[in-house]
N, CA, C and O atoms as CSV, one atom per row, in Angstrom:
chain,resi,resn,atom,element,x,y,z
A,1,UNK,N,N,90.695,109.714,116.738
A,1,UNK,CA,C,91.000,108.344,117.116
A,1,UNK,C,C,92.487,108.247,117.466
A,1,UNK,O,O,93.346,108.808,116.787
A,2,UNK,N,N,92.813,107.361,118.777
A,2,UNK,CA,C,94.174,107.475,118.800
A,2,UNK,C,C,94.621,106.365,118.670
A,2,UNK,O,O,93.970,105.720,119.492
A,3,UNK,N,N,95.773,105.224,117.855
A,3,UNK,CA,C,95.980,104.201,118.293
A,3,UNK,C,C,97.051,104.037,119.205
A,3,UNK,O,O,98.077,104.603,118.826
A,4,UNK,N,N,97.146,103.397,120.372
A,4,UNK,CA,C,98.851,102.646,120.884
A,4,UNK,C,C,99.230,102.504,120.133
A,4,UNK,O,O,98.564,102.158,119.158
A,5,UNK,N,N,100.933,102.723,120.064
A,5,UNK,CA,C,101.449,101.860,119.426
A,5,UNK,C,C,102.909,101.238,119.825
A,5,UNK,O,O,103.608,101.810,120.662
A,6,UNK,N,N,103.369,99.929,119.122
A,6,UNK,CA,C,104.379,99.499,119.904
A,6,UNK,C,C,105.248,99.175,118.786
A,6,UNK,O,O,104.802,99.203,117.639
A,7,UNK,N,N,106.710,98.807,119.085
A,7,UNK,CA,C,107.646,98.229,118.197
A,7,UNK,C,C,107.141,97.445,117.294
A,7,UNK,O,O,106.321,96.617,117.689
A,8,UNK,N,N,107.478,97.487,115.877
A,8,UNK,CA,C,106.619,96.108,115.045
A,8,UNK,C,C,105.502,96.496,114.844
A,8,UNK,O,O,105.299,96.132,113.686
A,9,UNK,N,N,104.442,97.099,115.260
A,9,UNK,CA,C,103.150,97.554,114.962
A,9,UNK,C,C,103.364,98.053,113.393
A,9,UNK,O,O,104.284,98.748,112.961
A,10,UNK,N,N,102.023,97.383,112.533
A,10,UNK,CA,C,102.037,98.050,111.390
A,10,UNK,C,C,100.469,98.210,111.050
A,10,UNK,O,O,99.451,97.675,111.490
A,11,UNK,N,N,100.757,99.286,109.973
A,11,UNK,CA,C,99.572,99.780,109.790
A,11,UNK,C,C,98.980,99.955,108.413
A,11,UNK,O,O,100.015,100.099,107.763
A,12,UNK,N,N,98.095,100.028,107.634
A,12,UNK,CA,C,97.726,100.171,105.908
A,12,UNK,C,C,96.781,100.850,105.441
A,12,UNK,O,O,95.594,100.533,105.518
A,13,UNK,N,N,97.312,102.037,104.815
A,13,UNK,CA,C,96.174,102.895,104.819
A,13,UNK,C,C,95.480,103.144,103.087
A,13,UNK,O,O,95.765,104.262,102.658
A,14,UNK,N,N,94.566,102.189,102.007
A,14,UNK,CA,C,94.553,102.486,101.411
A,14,UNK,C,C,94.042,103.892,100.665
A,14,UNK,O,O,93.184,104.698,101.028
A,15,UNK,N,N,94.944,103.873,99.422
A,15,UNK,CA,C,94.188,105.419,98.691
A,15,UNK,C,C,94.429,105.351,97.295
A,15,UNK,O,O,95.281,104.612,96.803
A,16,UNK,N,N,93.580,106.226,96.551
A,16,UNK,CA,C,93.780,106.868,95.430
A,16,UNK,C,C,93.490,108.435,95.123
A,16,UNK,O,O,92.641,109.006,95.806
A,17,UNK,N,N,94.179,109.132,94.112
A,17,UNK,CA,C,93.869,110.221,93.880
A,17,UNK,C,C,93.190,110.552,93.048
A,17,UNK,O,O,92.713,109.512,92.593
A,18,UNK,N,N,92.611,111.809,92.241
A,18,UNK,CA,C,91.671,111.757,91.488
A,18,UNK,C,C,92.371,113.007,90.997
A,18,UNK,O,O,93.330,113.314,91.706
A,19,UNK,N,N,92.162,113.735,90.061
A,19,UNK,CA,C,92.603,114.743,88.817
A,19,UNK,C,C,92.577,116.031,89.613
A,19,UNK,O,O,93.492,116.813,89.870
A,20,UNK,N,N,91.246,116.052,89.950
A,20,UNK,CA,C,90.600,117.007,91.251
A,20,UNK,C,C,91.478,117.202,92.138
A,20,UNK,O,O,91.914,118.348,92.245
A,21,UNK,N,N,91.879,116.375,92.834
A,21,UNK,CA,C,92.807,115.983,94.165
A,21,UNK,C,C,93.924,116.794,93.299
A,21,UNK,O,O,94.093,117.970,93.620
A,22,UNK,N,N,94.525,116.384,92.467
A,22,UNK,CA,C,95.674,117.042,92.157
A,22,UNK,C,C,95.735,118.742,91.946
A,22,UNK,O,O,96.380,119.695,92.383
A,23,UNK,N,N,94.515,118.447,90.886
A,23,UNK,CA,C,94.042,120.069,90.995
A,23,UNK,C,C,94.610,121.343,91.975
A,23,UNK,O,O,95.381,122.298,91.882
A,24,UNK,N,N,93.632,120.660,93.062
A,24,UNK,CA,C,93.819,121.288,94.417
A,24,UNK,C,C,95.475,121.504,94.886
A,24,UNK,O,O,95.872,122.518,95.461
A,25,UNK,N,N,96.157,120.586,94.596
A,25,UNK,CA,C,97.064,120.586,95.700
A,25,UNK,C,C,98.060,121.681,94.932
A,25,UNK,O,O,98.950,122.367,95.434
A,26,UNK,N,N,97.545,121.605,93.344
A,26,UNK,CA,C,98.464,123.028,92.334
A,26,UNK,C,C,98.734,123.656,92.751
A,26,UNK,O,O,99.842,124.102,93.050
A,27,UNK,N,N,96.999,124.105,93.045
A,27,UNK,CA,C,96.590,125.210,93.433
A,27,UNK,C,C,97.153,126.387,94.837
A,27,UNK,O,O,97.631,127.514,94.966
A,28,UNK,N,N,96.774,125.397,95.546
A,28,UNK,CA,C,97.400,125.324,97.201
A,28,UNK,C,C,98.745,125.723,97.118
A,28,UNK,O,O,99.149,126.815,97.516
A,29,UNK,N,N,99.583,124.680,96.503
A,29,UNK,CA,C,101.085,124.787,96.303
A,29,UNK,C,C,101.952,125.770,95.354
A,29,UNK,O,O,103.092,126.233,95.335
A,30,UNK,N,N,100.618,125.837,94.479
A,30,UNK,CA,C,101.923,126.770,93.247
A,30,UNK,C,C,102.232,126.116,92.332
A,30,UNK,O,O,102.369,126.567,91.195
A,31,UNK,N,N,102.394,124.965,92.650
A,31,UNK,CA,C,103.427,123.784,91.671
A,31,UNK,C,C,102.571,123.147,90.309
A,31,UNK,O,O,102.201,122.013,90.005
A,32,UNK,N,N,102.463,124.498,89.664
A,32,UNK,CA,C,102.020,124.004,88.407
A,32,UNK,C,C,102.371,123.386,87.210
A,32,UNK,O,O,101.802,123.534,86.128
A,33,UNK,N,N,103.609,122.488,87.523
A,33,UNK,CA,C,104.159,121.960,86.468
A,33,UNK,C,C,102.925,121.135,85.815
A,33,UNK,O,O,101.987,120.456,86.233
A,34,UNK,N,N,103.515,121.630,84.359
A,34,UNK,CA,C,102.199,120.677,83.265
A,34,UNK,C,C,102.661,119.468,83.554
A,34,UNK,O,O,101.742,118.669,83.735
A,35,UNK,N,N,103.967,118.917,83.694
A,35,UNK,CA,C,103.909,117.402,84.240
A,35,UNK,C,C,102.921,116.493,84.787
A,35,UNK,O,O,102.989,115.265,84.737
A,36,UNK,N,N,101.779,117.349,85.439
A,36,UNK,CA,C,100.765,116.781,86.549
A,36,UNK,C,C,99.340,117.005,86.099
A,36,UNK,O,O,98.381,116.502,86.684
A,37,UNK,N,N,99.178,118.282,84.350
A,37,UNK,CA,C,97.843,117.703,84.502
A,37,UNK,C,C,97.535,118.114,82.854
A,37,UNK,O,O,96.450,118.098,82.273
A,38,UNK,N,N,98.924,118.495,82.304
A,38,UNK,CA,C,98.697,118.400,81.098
A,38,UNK,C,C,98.901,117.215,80.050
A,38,UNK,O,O,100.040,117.271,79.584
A,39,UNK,N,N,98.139,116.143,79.526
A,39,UNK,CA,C,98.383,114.985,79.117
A,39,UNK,C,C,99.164,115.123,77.636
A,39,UNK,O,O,99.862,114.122,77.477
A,40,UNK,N,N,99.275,116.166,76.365
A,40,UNK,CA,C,100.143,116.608,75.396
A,40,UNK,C,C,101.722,116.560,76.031
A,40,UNK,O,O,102.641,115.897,75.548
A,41,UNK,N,N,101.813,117.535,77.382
A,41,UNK,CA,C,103.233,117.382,77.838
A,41,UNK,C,C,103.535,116.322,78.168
A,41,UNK,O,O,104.594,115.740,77.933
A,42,UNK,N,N,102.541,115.923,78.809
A,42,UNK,CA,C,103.158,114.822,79.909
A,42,UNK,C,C,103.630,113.289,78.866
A,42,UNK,O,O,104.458,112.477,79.281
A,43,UNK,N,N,102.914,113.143,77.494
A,43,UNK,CA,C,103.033,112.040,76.692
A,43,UNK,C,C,104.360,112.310,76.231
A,43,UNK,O,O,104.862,111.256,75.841
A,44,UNK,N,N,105.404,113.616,76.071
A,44,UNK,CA,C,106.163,114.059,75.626
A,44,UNK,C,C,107.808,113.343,76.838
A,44,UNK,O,O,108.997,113.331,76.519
A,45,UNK,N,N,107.235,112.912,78.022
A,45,UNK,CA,C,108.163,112.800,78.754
A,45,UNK,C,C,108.370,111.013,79.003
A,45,UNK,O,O,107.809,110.135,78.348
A,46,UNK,N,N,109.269,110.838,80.057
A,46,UNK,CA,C,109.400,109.351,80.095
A,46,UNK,C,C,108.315,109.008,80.576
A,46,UNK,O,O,107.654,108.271,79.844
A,47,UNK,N,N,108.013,109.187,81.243
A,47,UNK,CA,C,106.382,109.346,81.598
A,47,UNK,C,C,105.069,108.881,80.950
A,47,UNK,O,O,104.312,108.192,81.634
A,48,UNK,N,N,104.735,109.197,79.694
A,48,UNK,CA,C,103.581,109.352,78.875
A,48,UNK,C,C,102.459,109.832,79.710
A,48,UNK,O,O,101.427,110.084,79.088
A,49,UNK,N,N,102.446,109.992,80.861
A,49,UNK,CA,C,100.756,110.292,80.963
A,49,UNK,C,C,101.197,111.567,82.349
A,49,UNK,O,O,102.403,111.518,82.593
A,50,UNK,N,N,100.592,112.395,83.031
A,50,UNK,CA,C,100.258,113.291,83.639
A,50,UNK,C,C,100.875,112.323,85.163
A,50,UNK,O,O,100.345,111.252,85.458
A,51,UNK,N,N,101.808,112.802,85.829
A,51,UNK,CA,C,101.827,112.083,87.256
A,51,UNK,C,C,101.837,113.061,88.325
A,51,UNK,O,O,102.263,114.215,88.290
A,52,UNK,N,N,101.244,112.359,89.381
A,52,UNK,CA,C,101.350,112.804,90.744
A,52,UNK,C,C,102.488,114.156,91.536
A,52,UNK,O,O,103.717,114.214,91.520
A,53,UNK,N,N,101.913,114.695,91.895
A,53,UNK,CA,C,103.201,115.459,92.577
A,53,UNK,C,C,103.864,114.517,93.633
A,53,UNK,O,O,102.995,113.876,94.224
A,54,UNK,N,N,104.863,114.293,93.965
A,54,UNK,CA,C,105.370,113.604,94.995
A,54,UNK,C,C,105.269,113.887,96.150
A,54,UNK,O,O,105.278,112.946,96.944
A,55,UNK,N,N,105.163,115.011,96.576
A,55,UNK,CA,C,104.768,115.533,98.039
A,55,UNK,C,C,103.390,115.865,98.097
A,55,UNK,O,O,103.076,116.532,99.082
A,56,UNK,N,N,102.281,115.509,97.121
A,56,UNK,CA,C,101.138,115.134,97.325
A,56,UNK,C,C,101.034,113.462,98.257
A,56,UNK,O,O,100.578,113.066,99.330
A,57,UNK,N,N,101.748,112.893,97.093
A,57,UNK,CA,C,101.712,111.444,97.760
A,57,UNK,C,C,102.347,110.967,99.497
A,57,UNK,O,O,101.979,110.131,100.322
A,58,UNK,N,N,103.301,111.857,99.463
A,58,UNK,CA,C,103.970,111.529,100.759
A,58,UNK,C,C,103.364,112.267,101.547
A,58,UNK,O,O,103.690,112.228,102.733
A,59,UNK,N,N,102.186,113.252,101.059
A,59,UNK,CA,C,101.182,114.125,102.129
A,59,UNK,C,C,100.306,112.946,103.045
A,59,UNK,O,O,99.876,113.276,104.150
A,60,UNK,N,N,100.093,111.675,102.560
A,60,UNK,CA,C,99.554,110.909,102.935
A,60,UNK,C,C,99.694,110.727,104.103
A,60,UNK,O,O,98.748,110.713,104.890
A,61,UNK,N,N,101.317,110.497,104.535
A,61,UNK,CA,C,101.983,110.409,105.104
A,61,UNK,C,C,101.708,110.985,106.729
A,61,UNK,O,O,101.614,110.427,107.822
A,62,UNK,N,N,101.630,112.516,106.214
A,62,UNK,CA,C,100.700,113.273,107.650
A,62,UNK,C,C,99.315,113.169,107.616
A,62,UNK,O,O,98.882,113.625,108.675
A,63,UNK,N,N,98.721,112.913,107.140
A,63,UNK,CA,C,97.136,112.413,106.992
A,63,UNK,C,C,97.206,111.174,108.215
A,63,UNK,O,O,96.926,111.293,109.408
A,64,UNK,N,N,97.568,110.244,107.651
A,64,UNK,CA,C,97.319,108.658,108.484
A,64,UNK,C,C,97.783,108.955,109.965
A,64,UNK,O,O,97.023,108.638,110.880
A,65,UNK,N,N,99.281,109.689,110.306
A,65,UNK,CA,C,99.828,109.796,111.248
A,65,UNK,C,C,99.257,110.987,112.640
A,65,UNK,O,O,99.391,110.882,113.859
A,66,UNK,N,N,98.606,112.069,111.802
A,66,UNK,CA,C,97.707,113.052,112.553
A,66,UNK,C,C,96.085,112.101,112.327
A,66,UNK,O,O,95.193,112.717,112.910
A,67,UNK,N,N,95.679,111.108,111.803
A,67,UNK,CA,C,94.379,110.608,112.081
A,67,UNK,C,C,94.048,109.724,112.666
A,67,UNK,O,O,92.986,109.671,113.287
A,68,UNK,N,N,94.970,108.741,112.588
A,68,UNK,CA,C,94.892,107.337,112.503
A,68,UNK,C,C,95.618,105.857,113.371
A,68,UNK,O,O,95.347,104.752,113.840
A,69,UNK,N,N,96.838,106.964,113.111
A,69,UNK,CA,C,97.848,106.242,113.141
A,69,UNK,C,C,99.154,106.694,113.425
A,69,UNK,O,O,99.935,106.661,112.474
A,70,UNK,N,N,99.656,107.187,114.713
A,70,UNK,CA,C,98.757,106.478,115.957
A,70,UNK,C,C,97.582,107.505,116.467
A,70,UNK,O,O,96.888,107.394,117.477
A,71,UNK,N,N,97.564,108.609,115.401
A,71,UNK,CA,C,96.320,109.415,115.716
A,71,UNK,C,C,96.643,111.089,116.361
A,71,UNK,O,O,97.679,111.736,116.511
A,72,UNK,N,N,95.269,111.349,116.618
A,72,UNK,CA,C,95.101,112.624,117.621
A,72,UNK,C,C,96.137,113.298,118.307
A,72,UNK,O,O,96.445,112.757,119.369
A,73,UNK,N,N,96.780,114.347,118.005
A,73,UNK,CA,C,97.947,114.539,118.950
A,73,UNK,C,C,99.388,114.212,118.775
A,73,UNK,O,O,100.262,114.205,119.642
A,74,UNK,N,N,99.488,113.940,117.492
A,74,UNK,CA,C,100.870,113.508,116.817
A,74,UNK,C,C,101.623,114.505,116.045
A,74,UNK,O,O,101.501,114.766,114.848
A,75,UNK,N,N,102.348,114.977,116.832
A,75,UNK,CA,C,103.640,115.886,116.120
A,75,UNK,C,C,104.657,115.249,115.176
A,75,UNK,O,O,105.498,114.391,115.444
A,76,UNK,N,N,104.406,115.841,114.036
A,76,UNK,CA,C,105.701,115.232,113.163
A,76,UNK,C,C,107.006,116.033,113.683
A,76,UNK,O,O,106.972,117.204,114.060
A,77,UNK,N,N,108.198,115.194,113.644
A,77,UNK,CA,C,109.581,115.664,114.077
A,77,UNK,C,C,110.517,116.246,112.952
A,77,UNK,O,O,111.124,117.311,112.833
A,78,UNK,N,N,110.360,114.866,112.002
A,78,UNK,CA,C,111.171,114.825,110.955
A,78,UNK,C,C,110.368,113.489,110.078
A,78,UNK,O,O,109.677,112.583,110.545
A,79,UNK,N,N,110.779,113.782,108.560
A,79,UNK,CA,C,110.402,112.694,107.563
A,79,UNK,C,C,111.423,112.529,106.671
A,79,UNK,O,O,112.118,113.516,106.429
A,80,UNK,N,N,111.699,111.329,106.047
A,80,UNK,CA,C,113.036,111.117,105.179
A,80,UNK,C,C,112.184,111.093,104.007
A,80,UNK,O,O,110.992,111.053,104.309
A,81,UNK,N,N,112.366,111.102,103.064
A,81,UNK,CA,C,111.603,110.711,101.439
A,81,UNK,C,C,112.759,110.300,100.434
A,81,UNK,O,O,113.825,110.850,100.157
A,82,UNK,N,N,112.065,108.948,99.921
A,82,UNK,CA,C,112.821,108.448,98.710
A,82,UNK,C,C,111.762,108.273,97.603
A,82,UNK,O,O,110.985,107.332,97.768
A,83,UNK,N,N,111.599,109.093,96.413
A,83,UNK,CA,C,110.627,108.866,95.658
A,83,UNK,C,C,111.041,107.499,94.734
A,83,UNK,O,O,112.213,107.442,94.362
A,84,UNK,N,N,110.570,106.935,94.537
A,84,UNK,CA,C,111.206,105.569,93.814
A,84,UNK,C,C,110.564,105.264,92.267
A,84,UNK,O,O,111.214,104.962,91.266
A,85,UNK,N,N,109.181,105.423,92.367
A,85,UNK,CA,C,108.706,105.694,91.139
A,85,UNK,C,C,107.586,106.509,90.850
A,85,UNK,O,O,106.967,106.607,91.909
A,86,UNK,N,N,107.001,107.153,89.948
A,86,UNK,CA,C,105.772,107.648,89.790
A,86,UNK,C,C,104.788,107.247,90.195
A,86,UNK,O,O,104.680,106.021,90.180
A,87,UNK,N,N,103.869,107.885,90.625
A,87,UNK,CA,C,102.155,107.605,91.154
A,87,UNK,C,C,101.525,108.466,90.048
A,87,UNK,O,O,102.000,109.555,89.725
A,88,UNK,N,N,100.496,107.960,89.515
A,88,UNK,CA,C,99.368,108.021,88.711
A,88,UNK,C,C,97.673,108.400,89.457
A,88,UNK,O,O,97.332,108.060,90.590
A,89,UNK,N,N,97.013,108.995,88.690
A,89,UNK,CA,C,95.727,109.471,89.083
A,89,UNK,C,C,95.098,108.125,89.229
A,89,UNK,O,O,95.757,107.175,88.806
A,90,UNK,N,N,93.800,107.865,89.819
A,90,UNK,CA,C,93.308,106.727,90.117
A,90,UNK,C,C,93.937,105.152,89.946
A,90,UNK,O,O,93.493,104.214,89.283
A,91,UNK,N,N,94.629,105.201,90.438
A,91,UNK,CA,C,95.357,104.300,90.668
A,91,UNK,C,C,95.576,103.942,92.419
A,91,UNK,O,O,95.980,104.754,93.252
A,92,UNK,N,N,95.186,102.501,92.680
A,92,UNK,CA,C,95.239,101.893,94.172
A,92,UNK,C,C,96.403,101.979,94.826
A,92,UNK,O,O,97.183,101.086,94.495
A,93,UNK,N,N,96.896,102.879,95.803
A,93,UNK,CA,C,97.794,102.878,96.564
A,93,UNK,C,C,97.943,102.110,97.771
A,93,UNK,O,O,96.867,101.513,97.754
A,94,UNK,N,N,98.402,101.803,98.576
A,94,UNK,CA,C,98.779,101.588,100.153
A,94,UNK,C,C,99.899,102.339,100.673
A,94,UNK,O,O,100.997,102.567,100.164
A,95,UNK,N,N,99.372,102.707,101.872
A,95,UNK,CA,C,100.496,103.831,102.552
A,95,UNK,C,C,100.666,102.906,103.593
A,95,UNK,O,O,99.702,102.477,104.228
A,96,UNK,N,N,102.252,102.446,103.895
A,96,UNK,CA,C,102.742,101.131,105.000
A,96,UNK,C,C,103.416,102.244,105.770
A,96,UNK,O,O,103.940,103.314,105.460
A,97,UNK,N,N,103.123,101.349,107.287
A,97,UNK,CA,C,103.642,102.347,108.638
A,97,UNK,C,C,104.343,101.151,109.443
A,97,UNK,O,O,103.700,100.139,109.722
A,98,UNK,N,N,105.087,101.238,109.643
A,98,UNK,CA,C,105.797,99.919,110.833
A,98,UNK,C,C,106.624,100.753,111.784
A,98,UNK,O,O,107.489,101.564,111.452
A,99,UNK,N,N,106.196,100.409,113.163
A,99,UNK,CA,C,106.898,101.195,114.183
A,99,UNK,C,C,108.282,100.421,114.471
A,99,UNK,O,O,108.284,99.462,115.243
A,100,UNK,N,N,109.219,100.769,113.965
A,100,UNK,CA,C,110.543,100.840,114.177
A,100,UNK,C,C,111.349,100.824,115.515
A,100,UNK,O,O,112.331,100.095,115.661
A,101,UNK,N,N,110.840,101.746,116.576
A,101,UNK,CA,C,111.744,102.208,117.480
A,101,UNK,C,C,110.774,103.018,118.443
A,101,UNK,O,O,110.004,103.837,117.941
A,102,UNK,N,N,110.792,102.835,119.640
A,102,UNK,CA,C,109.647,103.565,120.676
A,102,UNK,C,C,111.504,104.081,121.706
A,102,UNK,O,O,112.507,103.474,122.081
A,103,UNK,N,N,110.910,105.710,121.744
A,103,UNK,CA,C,111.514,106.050,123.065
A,103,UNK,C,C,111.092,106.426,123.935
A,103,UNK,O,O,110.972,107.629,124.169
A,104,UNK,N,N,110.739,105.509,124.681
A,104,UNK,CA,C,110.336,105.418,126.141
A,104,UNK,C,C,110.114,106.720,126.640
A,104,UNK,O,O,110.906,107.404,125.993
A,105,UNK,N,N,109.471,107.503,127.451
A,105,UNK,CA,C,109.436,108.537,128.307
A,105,UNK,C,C,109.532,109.651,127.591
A,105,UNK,O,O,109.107,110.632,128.201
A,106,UNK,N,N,110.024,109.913,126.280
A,106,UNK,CA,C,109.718,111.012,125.628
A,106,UNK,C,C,108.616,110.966,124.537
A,106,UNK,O,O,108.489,111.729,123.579
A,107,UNK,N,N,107.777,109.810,124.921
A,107,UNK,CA,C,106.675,109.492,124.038
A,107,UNK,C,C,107.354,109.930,122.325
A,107,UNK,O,O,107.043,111.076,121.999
A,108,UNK,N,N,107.984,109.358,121.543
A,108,UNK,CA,C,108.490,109.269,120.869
A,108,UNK,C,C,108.725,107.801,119.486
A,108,UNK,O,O,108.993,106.689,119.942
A,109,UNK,N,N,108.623,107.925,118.211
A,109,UNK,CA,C,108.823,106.978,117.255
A,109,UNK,C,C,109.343,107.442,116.395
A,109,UNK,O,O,109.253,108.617,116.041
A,110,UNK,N,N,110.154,106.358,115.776
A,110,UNK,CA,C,110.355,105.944,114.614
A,110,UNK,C,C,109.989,105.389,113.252
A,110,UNK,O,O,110.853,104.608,112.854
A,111,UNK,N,N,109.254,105.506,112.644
A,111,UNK,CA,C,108.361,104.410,111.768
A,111,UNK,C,C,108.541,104.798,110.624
A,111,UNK,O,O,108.382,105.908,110.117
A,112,UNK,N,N,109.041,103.408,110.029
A,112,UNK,CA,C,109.038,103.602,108.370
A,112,UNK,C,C,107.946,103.928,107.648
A,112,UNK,O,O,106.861,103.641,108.152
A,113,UNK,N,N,107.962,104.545,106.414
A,113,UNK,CA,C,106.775,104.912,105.676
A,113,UNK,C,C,107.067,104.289,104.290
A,113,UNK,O,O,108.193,104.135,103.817
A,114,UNK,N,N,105.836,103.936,103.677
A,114,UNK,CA,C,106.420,103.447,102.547
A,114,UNK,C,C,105.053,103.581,101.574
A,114,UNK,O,O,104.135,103.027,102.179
A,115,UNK,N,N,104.679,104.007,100.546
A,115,UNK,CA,C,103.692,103.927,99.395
A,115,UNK,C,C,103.615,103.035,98.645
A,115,UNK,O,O,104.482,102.998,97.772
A,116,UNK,N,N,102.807,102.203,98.657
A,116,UNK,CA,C,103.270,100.492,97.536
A,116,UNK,C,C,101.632,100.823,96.481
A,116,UNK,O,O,100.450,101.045,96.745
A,117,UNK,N,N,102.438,100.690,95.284
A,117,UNK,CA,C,101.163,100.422,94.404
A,117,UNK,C,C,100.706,99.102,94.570
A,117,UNK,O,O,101.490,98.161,94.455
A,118,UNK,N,N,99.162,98.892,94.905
A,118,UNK,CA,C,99.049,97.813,95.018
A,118,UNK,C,C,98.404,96.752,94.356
A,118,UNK,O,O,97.889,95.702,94.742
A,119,UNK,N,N,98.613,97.473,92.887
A,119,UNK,CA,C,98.403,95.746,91.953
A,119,UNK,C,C,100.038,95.354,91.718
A,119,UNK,O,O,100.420,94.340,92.302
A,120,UNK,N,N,100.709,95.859,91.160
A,120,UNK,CA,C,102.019,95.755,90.927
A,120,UNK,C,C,102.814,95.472,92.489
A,120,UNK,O,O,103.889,94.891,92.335
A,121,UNK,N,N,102.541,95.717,93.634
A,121,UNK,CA,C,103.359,95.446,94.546
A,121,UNK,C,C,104.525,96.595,94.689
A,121,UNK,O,O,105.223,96.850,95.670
A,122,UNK,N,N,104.510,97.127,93.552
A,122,UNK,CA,C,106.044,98.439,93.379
A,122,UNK,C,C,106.120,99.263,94.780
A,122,UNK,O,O,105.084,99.616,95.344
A,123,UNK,N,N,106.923,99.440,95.107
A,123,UNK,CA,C,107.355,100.613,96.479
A,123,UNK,C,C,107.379,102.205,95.219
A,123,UNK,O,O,108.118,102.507,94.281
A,124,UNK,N,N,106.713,102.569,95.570
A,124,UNK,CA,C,106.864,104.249,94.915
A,124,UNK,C,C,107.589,105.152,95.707
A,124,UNK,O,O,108.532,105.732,95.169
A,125,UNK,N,N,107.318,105.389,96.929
A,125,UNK,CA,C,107.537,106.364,97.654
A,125,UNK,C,C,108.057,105.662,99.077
A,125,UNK,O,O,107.233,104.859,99.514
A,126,UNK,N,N,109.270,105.807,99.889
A,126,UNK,CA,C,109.625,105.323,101.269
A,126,UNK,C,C,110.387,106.681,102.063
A,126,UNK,O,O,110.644,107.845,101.757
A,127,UNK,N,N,110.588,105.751,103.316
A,127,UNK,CA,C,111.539,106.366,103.968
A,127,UNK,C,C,111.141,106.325,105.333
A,127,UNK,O,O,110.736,105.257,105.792
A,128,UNK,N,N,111.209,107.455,106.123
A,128,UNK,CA,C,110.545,107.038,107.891
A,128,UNK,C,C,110.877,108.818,108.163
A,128,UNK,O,O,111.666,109.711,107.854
A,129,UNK,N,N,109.119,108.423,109.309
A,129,UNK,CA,C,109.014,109.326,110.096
A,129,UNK,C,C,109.264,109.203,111.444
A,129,UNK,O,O,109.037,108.232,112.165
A,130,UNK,N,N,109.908,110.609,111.815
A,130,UNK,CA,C,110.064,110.666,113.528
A,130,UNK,C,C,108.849,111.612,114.442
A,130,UNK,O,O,108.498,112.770,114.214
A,131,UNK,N,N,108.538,111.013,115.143
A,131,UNK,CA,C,106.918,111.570,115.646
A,131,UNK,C,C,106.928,111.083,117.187
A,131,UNK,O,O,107.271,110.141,117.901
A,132,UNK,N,N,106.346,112.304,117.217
A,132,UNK,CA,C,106.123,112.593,118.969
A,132,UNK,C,C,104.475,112.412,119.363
A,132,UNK,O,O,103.648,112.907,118.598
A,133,UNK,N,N,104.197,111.960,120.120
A,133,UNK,CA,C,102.625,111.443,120.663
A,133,UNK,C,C,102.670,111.310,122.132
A,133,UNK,O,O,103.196,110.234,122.415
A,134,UNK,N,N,102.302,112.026,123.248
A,134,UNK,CA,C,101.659,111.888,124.557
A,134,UNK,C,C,101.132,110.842,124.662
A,134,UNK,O,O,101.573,109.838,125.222
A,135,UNK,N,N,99.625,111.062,123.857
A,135,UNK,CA,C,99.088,109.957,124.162
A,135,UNK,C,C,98.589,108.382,123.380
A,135,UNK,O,O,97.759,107.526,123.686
A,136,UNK,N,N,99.372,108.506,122.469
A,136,UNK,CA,C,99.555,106.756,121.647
A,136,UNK,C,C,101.232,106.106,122.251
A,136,UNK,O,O,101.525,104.927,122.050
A,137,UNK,N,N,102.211,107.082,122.994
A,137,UNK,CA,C,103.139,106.442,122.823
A,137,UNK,C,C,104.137,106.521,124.055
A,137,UNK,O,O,104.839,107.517,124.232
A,138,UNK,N,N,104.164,105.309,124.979
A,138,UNK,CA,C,104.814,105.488,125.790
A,138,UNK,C,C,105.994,106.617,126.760
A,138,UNK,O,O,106.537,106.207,127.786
């Protein structure tokens, strides 16, 4: 799916993760800190409970943008990341996209990214991606 997209365009992609999900991404990654799935350690930290890897969460990030938004054919350039607070296993996320900045003729954007928990409203995770698209972007 590809969307257009234009200045101001925004987009909302909800999610949650699951234990599993994290599992995997250990696995994949290496990054076996007990932080993420041992609940003895994890009660031991400021924390109390097992959290998210952070570049799980901001994986989202290329998910929505290679699927969705603006889709099919989207090269990531560059991504900024500000982790702001912890993400938790099943717990309701929203991943926010607002197109920032279109450059004309090099089919090219700007768009902020941002992770909001969404009972609390909290920003967890921000920052902006730079992304190249033929065909969503002028």
């Amino acid at each position: 799916m590809i969307t257009p997209i234009e200045t101001g365009k925004k987009f909302v992609f909800p999610f949650s993760l699951s234990q599993e999900d994290i599992d995997a991404f250990a696995k994949v990654t290496g990054d076996n800190n007990p932080i993420h799935w041992d609940e003895n350690y994890a009660s031991q930290t400021p924390f109390k409970k097992p959290i998210i890897h952070g570049m799980f969460g901001a994986a989202i990030f290329s998910r929505v943008l290679g699927t969705t938004f603006p889709g099919e054919g989207t090269i990531y350039m560059k991504q900024t990341l500000s982790f702001q607070k912890p993400m938790y296993v099943g717990v309701l996320y929203e991943a926010v996209f607002e197109v920032k900045e279109i450059i004309e003729g090099k089919h090219r954007a700007l768009i902020a990214t941002s992770i909001i928990e969404k009972e609390s409203g909290h920003v967890v995770t921000n920052g902006e991606a730079f992304v190249m698209n033929t065909l969503a972007i002028p």
